[in-house]
C-alpha positions as CSV (number, residue, x, y, z in Angstrom):
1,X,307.7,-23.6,211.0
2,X,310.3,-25.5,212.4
3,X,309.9,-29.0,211.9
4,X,307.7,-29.0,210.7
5,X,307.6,-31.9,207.2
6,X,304.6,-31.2,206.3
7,X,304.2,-31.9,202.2
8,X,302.7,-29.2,199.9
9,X,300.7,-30.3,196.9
10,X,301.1,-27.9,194.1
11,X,297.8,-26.7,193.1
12,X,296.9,-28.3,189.6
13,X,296.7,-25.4,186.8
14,X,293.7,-24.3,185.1
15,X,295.1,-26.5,182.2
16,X,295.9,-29.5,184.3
17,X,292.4,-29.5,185.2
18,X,291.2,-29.3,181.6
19,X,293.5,-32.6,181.1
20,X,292.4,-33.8,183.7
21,X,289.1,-33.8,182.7
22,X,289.8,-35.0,179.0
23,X,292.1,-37.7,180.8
24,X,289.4,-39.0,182.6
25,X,286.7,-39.0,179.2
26,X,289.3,-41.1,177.6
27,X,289.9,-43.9,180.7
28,X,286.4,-44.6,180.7
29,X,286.0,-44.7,177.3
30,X,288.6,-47.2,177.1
31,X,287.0,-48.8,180.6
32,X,283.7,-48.8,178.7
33,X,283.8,-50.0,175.2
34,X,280.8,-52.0,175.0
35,X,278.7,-49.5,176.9
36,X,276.7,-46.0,176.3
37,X,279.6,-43.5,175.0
38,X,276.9,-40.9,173.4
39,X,278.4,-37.3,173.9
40,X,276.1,-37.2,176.4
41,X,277.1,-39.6,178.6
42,X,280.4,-38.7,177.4
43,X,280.4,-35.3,178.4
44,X,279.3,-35.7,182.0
45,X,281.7,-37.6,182.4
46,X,284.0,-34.3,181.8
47,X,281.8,-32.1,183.1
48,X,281.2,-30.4,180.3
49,X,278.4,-28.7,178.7
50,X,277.0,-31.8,175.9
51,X,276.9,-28.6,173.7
52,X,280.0,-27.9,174.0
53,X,282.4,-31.0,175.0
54,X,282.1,-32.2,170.9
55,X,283.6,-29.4,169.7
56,X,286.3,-29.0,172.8
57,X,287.3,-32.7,172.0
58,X,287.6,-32.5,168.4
59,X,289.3,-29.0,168.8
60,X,292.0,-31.2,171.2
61,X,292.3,-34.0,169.4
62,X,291.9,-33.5,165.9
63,X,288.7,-36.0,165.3
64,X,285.4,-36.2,166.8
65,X,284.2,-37.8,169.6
66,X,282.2,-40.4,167.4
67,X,284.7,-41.3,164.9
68,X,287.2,-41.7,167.9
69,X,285.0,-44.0,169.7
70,X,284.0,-46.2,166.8
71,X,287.5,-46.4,166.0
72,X,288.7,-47.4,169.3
73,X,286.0,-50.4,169.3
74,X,287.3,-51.2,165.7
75,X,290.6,-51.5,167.3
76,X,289.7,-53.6,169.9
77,X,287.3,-55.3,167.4
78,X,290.3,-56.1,165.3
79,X,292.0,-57.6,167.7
80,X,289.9,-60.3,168.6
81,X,289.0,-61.2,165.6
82,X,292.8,-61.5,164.5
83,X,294.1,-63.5,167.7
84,X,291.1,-64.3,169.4
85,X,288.1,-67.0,168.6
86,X,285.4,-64.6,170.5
87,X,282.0,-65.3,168.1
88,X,281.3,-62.4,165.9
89,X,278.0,-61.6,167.1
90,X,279.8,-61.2,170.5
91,X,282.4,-58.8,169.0
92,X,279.8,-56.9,166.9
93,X,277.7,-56.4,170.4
94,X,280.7,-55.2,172.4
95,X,281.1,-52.8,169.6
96,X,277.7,-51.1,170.1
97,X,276.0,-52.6,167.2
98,X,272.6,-54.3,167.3
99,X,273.7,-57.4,165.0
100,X,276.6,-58.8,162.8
101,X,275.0,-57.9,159.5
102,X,275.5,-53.9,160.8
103,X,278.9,-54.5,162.2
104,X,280.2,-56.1,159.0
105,X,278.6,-53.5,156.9
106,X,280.3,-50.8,159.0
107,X,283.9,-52.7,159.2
108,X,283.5,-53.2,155.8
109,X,283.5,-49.5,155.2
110,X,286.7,-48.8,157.5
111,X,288.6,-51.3,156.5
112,X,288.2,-53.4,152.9
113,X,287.0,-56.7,154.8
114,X,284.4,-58.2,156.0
115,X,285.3,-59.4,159.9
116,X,285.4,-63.1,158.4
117,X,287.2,-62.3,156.0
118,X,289.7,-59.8,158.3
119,X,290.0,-62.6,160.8
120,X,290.9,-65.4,157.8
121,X,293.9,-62.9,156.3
122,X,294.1,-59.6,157.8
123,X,295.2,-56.7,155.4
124,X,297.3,-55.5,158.0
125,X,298.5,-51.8,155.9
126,X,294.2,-50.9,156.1
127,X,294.1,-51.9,159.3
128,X,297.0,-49.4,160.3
129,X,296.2,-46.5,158.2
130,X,293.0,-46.5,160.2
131,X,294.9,-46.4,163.4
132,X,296.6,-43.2,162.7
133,X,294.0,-41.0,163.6
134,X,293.8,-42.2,166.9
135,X,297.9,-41.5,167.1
136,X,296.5,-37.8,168.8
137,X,294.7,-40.2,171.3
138,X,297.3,-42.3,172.8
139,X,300.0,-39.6,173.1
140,X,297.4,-37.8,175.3
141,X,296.4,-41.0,176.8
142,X,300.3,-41.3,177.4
143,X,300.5,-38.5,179.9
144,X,297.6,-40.6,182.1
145,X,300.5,-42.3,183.5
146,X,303.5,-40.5,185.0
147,X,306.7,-40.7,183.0
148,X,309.2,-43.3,184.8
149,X,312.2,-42.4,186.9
150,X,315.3,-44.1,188.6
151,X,312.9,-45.1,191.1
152,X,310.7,-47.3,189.3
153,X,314.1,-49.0,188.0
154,X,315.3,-52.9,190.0
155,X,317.9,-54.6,189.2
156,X,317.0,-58.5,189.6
157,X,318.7,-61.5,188.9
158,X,316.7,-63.7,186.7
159,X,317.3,-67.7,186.1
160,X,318.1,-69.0,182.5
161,X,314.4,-69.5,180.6
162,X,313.4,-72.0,178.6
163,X,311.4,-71.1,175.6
164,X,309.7,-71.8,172.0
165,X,310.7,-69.5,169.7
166,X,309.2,-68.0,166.5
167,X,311.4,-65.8,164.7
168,X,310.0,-62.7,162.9
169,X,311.8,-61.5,160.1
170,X,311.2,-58.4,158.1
171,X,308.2,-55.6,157.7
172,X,307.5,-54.6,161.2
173,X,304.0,-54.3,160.0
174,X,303.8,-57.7,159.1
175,X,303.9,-58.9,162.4
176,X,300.5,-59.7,163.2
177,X,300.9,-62.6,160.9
178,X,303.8,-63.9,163.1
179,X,302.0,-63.9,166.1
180,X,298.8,-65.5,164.6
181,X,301.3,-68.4,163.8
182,X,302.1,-68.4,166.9
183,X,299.0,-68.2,168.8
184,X,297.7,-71.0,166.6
185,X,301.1,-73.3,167.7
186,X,300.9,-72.2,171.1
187,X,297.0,-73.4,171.1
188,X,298.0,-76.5,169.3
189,X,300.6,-77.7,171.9
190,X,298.6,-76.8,175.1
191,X,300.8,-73.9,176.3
192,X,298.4,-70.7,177.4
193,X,299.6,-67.5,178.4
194,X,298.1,-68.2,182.2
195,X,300.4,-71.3,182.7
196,X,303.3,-70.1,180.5
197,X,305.1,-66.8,180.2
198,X,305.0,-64.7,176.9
199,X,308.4,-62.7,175.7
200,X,309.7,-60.9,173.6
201,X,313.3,-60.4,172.4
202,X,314.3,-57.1,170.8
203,X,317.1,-57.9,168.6
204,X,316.6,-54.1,166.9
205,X,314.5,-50.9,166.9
206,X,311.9,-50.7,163.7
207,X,312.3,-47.1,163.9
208,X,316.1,-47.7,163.6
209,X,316.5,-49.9,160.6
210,X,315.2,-50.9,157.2
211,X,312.3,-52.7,157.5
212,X,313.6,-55.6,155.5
213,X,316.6,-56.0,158.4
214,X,314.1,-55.8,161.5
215,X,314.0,-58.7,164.3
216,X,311.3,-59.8,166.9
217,X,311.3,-63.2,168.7
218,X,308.0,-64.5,170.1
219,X,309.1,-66.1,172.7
220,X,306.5,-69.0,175.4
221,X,308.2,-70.7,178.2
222,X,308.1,-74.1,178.2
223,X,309.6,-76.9,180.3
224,X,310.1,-79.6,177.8
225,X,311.7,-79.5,174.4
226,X,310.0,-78.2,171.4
227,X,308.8,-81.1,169.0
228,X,309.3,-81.2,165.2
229,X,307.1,-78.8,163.6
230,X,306.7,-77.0,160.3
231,X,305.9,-73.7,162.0
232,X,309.5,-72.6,161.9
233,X,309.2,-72.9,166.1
234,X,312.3,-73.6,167.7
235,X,313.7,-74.3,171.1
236,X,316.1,-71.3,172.4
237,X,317.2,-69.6,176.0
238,X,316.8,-66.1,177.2
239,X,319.8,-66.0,179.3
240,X,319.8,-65.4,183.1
241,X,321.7,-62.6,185.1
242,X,321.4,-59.6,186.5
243,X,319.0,-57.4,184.3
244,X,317.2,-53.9,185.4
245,X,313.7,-54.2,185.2
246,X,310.9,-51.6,184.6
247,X,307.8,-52.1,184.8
248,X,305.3,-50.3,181.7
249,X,301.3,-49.8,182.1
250,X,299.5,-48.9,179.5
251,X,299.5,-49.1,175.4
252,X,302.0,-50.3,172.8
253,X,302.3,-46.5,172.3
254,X,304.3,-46.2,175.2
255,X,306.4,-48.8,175.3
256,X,309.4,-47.0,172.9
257,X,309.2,-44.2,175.7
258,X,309.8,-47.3,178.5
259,X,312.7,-48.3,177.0
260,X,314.2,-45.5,176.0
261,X,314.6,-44.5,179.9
262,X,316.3,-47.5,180.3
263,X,319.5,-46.5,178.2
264,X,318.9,-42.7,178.4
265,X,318.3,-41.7,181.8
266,X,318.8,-44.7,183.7
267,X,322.0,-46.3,182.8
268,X,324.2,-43.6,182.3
269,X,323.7,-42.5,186.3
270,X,323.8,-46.1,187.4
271,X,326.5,-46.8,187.4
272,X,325.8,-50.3,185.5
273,X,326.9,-51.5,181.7
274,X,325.0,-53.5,179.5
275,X,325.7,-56.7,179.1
276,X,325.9,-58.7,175.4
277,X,321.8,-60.0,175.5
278,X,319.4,-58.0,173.7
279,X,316.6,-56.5,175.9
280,X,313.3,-57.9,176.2
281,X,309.5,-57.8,177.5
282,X,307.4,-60.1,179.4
283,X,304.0,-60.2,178.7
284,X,301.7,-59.9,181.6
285,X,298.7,-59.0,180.7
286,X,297.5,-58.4,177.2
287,X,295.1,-56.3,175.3
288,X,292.4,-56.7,174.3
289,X,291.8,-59.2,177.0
290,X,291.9,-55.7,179.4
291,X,291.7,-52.2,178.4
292,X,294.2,-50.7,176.7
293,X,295.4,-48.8,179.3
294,X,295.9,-51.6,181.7
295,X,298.1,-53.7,180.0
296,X,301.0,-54.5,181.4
297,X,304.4,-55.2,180.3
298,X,307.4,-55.8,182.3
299,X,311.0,-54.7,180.5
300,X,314.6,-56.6,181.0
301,X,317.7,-54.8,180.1
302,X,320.4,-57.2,180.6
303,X,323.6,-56.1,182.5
304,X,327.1,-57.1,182.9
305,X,328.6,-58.8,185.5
């Protein structure tokens, strides 16, 4: 009718739904680590049939519903016991284990260590090689979140920062044992990410260069200088200006896809240029101090002028 503005949804697909519903297994999965995640529970969740959801989630993804559960709590597991100080008995619980003695048998088994001896020296390549079967996982988990437009795109003018630096050099996945250095100096000289920003500078693209030539800089604001150390920390700037800003929620795995708007769709119709900075993240909130899927990292693509 005339005048009439009212708005039309489209009518979500027989396949959207079926997402849908696998989108929603997944978010409380990730919501619910430490809690009942037996198919059964599982599949009302979906609304599925418990005889059935198994075999339409393995069909979808690859791997079963147990394996991808126990690996997800491996993952968050992992994390904690590489750059956190939670107790093990408190990680083997979250996990869905009755004690340590099963957990570490079981962690054991995925991974080559024992948790102590994970969290002492982390053999980082195991610890990836087990991630890859989730890889199905997160791109799916990806499409939880609408892909970003012009929209979700400011341009803001930030002041010069002060921060600490620690340079990471080399084997992109040797970069866990950068930031345990720097958690531990961070710790050490009282700076905690509530009271002091986390960034990180992105000098290159790991996917774009030999892994021997790839750069990261972990980067804490601070407001006094940094003090002799033999951690390799250093005092440095991240420069102010004008800088577009986008704002990522979710996994690491979707952070490439973030940036990537930035130069590909954004900037070309913006009618902005970069300027000479490298980009950068700010770390607002990390996992696995929240699920996965609500981390939240804010992106800086510097601009001229």
């Amino acid at each position: 009718m005339p005048g009439d503005n009212t708005v039309t949804t489209p009518t979500p697909t027989a396949a959207q739904r079926y997402r849908a519903r696998f989108q929603r297994v997944l978010r409380h999965i990730d919501d619910h680590l430490e809690d009942d995640l037996s198919v059964a529970a599982l599949s009302a969740v979906a609304a599925f049939s418990p005889h059935h959801f198994h075999r339409q989630f393995t069909a979808l993804f690859g791997i079963g519903i147990h394996r991808c559960v126990q690996l997800l709590r491996f993952k968050r597991a992992g994390q904690r016991l590489a750059f956190r100080t939670d107790p093990v008995l408190t990680i083997a619980l979250d996990a869905g284990y009755d004690g340590p003695e099963a957990f570490a048998r079981a962690f054991k088994r995925q991974f080559g260590q024992s948790p102590s001896a994970f969290r002492a020296a982390p053999d980082w390549a195991a610890w990836q090689a087990a991630q890859r079967d989730l890889l199905p996982i997160e791109r799916f988990a990806m499409t939880d979140h609408p892909p970003p437009n012009a929209a979700d795109v400011r341009i803001v003018t930030v002041p010069d920062t002060p921060v600490a630096v620690l340079e990471h050099r080399g084997d992109p996945a040797r970069i866990g044992d950068s930031v345990r250095r720097f958690i531990a100096w961070r710790k050490a000289n009282g700076l905690p990410p509530q009271r002091h920003a986390t960034y990180n500078i992105l000098h290159n693209d790991p996917e774009q260069v030999p892994p021997g030539d790839f750069r990261l800089d972990l980067c804490v604001a601070i407001h006094q200088p940094v003090p002799p150390n033999p951690d390799g920390v250093r005092d440095g700037v991240i420069p102010g200006g004008r800088c577009a800003t986008l704002r990522h929620v979710g996994s690491e795995a979707g952070l490439r896809a973030a940036l990537l708007h930035l130069y590909r769709d954004w900037l070309p119709t913006s009618g902005e240029e970069p300027g000479d900075a490298p980009p950068y993240l700010q770390r607002v909130r990390f996992f696995p101090d929240v699920p996965e899927t609500d981390a939240v990292t804010d992106l800086f693509l510097p601009l001229a002028g």
